[in-house]
C-alpha positions as CSV (number, residue, x, y, z in Angstrom):
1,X,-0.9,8.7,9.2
2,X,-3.2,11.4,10.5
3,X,-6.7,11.5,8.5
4,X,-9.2,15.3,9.2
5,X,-12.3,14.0,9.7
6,X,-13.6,14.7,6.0
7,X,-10.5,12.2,5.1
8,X,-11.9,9.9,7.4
9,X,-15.7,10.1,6.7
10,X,-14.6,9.9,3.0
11,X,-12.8,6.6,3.4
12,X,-15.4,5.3,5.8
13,X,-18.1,5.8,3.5
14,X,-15.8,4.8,0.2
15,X,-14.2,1.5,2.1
16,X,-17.5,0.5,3.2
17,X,-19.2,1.3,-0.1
18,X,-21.5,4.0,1.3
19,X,-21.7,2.8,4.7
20,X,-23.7,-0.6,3.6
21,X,-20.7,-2.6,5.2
22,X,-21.8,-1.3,8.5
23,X,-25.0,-3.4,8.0
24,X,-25.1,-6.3,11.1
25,X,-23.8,-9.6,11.0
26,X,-23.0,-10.6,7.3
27,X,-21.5,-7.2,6.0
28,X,-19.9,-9.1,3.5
29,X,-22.8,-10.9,1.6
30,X,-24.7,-7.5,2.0
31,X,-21.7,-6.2,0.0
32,X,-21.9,-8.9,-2.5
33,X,-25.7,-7.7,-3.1
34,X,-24.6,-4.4,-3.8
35,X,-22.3,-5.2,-5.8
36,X,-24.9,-7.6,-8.1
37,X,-27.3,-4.1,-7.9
38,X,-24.5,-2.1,-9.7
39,X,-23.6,-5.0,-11.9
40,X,-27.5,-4.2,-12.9
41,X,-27.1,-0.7,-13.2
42,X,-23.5,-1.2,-15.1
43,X,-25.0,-3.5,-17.4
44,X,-27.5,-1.6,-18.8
45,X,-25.2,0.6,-20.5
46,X,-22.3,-0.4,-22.8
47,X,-19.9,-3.1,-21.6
48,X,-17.1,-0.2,-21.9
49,X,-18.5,1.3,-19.2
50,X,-18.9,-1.9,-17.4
51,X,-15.1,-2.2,-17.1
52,X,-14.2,0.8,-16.8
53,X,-16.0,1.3,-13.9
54,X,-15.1,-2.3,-13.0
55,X,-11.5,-1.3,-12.6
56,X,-12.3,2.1,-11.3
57,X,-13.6,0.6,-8.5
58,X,-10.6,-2.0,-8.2
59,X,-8.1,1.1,-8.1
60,X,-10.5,2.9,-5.3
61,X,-10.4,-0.2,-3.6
62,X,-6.7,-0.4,-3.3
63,X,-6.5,2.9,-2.3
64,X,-8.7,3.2,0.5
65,X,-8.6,-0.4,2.1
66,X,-5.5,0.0,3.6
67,X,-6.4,3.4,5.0
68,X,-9.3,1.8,6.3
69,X,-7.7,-0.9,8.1
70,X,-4.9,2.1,9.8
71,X,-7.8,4.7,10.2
72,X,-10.1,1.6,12.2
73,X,-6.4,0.3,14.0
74,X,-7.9,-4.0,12.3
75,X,-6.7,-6.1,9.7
76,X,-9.4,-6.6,7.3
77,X,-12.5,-5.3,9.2
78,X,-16.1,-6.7,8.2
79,X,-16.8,-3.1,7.5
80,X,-14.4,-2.7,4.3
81,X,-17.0,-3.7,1.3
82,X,-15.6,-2.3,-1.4
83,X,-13.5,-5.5,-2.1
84,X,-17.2,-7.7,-2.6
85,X,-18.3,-5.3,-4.7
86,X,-15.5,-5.3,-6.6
87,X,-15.1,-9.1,-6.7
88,X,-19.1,-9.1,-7.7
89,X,-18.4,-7.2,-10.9
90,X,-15.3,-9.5,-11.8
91,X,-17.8,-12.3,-11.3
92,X,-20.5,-11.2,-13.2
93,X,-18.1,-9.6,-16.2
94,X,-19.3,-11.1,-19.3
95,X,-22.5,-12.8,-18.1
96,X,-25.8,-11.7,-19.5
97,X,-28.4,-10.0,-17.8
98,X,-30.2,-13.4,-16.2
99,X,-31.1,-13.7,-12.8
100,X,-30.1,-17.5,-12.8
101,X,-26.4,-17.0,-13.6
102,X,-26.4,-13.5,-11.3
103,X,-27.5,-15.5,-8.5
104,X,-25.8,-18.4,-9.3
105,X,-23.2,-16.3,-9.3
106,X,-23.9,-14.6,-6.0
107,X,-23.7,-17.9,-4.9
108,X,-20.6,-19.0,-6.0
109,X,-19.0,-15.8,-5.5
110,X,-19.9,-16.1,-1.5
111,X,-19.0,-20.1,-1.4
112,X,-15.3,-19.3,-2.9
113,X,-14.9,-15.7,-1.0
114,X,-15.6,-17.8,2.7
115,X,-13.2,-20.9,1.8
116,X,-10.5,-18.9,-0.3
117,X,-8.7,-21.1,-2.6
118,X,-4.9,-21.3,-3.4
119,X,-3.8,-18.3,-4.1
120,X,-7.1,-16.6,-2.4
121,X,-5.7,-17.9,1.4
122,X,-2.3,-16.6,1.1
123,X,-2.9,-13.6,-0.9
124,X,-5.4,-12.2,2.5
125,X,-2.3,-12.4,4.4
126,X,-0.6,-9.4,3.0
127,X,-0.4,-6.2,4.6
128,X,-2.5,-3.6,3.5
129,X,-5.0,-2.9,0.2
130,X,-3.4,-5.8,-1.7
131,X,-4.3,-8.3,1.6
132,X,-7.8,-6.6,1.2
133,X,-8.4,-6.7,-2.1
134,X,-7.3,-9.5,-3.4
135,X,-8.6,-12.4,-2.0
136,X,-11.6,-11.0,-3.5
137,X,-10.9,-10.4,-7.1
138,X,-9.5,-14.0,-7.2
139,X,-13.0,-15.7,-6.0
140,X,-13.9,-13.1,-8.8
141,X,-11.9,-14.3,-11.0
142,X,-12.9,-18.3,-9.9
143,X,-16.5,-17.5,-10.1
144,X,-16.4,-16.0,-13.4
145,X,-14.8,-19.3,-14.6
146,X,-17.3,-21.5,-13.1
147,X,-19.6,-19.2,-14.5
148,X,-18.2,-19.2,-18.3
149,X,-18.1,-23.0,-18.1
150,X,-21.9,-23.4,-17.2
151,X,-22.5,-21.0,-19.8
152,X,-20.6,-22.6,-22.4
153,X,-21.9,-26.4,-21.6
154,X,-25.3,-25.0,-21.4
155,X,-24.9,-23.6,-25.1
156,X,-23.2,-26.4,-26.1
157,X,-26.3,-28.8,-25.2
158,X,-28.7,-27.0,-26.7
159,X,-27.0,-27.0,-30.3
């Protein structure tokens, strides 16, 4: 696939959510902090806009990733972001605006994304924006459980 260099800048700076993958040695946690800024800006408005931009940015992701990966000739480069970002929002997706449970969840989010649990591990392996993606949105979708659970024993001792 042949990509004008406008196709190519725009996938660049999309993959690597406006170029803050290219940051030096951990692209992926600085990722992860963007992603935790948007959840900020996100959850200032209505949670419908939360998840719709949520899974805006889900469907970008699986556009682009793969076009990433053929446009830079790697399998998953450091560079692509857009999948922490993403897998920030899925972790922060019902949580209240507290800086304990965002960084906790920072925290989490990083610790499951680096050991990738079953399905996480296998899921990487695919070819393409799904391999990308995906491993991502399921330490997302761990974190936000881990996340919920705090939350609700938390409650649940104070009552």
């Amino acid at each position: 696939m042949k990509f004008t260099p406008l196709g190519s800048f725009l996938i660049k700076a999309t993959g690597s959510f406006f170029f803050v993958g290219y940051l030096p040695l951990i692209p992926g946690t600085f990722g992860s902090l963007a992603g935790v800024g948007l959840f900020y800006l996100l959850k200032t408005g209505n949670s419908s806009n939360y998840f719709l931009s949520t899974f805006c940015l889900i469907i970008l992701g699986l556009f682009v990733s793969g076009r990433m990966e053929r446009l830079l000739g790697k399998k998953d480069p450091g560079c692509i972001v857009i999948d922490e970002v993403a897998g920030m929002l899925v972790s922060l997706s019902f949580m209240p605006l507290d800086l304990k449970i965002v960084f906790l969840g920072f925290l989490v989010f990083r610790i499951l994304d680096t050991l990738k649990p079953y399905p996480a591990g296998r899921l990487q392996h695919l070819h393409g924006s799904v391999g990308v993606m995906a491993d991502d949105l399921i330490a997302g979708i761990y974190t936000n459980i881990v996340l919920q659970v705090i939350l609700k024993s938390a409650f649940s001792k104070t009552v």
